[in-house]
C-alpha positions in Angstrom: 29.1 -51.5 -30.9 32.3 -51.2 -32.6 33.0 -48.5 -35.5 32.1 -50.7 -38.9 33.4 -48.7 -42.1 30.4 -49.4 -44.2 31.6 -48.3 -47.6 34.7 -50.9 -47.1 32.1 -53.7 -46.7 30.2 -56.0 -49.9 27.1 -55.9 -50.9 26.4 -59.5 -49.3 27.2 -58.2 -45.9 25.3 -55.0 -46.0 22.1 -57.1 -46.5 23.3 -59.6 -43.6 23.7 -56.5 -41.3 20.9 -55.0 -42.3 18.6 -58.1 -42.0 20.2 -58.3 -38.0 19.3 -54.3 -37.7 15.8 -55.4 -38.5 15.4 -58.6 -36.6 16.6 -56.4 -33.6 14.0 -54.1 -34.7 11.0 -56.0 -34.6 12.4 -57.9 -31.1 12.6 -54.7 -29.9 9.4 -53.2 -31.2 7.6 -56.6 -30.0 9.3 -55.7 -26.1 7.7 -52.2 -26.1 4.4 -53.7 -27.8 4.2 -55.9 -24.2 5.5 -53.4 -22.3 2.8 -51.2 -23.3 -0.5 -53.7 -23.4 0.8 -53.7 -19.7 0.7 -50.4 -18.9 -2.5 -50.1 -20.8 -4.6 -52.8 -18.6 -6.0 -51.2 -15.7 -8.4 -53.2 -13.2 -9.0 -55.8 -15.8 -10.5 -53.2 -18.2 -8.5 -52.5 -21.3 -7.9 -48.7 -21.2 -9.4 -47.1 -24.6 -8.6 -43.6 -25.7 -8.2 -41.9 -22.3 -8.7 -38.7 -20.9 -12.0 -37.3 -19.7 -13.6 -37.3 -16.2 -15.6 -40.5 -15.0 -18.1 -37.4 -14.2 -18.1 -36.2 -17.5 -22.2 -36.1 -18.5 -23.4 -37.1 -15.4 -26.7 -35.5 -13.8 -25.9 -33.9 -10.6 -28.7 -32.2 -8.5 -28.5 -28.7 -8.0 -26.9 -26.7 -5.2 -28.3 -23.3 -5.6 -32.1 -21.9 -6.7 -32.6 -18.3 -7.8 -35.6 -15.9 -7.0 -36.9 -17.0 -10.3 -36.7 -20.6 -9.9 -33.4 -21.4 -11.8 -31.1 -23.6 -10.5 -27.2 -24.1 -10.6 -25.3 -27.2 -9.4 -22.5 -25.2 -9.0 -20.5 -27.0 -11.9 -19.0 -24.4 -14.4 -19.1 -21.1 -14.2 -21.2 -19.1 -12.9 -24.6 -17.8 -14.4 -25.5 -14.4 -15.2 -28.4 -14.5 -12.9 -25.5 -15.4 -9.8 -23.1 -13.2 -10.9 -25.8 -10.3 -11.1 -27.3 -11.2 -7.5 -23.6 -11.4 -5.9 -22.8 -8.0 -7.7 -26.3 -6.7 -6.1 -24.6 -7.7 -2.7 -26.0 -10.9 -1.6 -23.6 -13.9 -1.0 -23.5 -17.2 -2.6 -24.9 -19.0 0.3 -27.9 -17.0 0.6 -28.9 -19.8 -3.0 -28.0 -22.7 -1.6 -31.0 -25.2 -1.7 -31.7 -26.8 1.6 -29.5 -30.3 1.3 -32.8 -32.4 2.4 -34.5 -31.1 -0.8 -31.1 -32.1 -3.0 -31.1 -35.9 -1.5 -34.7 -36.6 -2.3 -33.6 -35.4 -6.0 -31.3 -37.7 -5.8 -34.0 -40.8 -4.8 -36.1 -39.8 -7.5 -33.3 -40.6 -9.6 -32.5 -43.5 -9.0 -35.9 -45.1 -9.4 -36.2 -44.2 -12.9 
């Protein structure tokens, strides 16, 4: 775009430039608007907000049972009851919950 000495120019052609600044503008604006509902559609689903695991809320079963019957599904961090048995010297495998017991969990589940 060539230099344009703006103080030099009239009043009537400072409102015709400035109307073309804004048509550009909005043609502009409108190209990123398209650009973006684009970007935004994924699988057919119009993305909303964002961010966040699909997992986020879900129910798992759990992995590991202590001596007193409390469970862990190994999401987080660890609880005090773990952290006190590993610092006692037993392992983290010595919790884990037979997997046949976790997958009828899981069926019971999914007939509610």
């Amino acid at each position: 775009m060539p230099n344009v000495n703006l103080s030099g120019m009239t009043a009537e052609a400072l409102m015709d430039l400035r109307k073309r600044v804004d048509e550009m503008l909005h043609r502009h604006r409108a190209e990123l608007e398209k650009q973006l509902e684009r970007i935004a559609i994924v699988g057919g689903a119009r993305v909303v907000g964002g961010g966040g695991s699909a997992l986020k809320g879900k129910k798992v079963p759990p992995k590991y049972r202590g001596p007193s019957g409390e469970t862990w599904a190994g999401r987080g961090g660890k609880p005090r009851w773990l952290v006190a048995a590993i610092k006692g010297g037993k392992k983290l495998d010595d919790f884990l919950i037979d997997k046949s017991a976790r997958k009828g969990w899981k069926k019971r589940r999914s007939k509610r």
